[in-house]
C-alpha positions as CSV (number, residue, x, y, z in Angstrom):
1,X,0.0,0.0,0.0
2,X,1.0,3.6,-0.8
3,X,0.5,6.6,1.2
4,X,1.0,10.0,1.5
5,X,1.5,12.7,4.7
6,X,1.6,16.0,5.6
7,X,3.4,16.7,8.3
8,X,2.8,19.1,11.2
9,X,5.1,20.9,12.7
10,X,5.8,18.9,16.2
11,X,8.0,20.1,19.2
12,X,11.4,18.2,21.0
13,X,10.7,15.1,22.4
14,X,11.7,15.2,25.9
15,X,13.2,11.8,25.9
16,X,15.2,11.4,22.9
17,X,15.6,15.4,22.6
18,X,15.1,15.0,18.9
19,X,12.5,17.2,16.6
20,X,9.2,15.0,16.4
21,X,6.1,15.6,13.9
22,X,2.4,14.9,14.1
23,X,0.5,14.2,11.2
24,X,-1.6,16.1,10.0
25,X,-3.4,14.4,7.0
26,X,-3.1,10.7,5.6
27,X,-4.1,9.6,2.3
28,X,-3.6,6.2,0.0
29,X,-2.3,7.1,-3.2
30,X,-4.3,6.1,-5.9
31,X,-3.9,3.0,-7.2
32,X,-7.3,3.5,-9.7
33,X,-8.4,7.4,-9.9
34,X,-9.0,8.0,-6.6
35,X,-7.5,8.3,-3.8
36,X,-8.6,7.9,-0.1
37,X,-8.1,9.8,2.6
38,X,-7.0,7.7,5.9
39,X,-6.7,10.2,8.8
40,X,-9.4,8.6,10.8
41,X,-6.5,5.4,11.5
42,X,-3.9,7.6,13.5
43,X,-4.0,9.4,16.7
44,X,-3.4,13.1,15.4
45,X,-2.0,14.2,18.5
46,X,0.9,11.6,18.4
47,X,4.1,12.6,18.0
48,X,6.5,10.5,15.5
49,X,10.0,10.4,15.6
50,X,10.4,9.5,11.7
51,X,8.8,8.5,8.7
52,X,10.0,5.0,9.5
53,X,7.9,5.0,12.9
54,X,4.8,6.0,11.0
55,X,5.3,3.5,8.7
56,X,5.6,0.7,11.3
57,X,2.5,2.3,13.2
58,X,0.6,2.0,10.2
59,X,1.5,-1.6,8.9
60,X,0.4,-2.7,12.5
61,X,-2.5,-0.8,12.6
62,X,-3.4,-2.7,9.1
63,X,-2.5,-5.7,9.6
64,X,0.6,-5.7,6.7
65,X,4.2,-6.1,6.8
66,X,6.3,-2.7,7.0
67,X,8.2,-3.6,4.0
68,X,4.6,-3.8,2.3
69,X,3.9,0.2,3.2
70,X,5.1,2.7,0.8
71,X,5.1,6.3,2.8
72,X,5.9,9.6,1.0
73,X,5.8,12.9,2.5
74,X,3.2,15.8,0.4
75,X,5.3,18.4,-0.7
């Protein structure tokens, strides 16, 4: 599966002391014509400490593989 985010600006995780992002809008790329917005599946207030930690999130939260989630951030 392929998706798209746009990311909102987050604040310094207190743990890691790194930059962190919440996200602010989801959508599957199309695969036909249309595409589908997913925002409903994530927790906006959570913030992620990379692209690769939202793609985890999201294979668990669908039940795939993270090497079968695509993730691409909206320019």
């Amino acid at each position: 599966m392929h998706f798209e985010f746009r990311r909102h600006v987050g604040a310094i995780s207190p743990v890691t002391n790194a930059v962190t992002f919440r996200v602010d809008r989801l959508v599957e790329t199309p695969t036909r014509n249309a595409s589908a917005d997913l925002s409903h599946l994530i927790d906006p207030s959570y913030e992620y400490h990379s692209p690769r930690e939202l793609r985890w999130h999201l294979a668990d939260r669908l039940g795939l593989a993270p090497a079968a989630v695509r993730l691409k951030e909206a320019a």
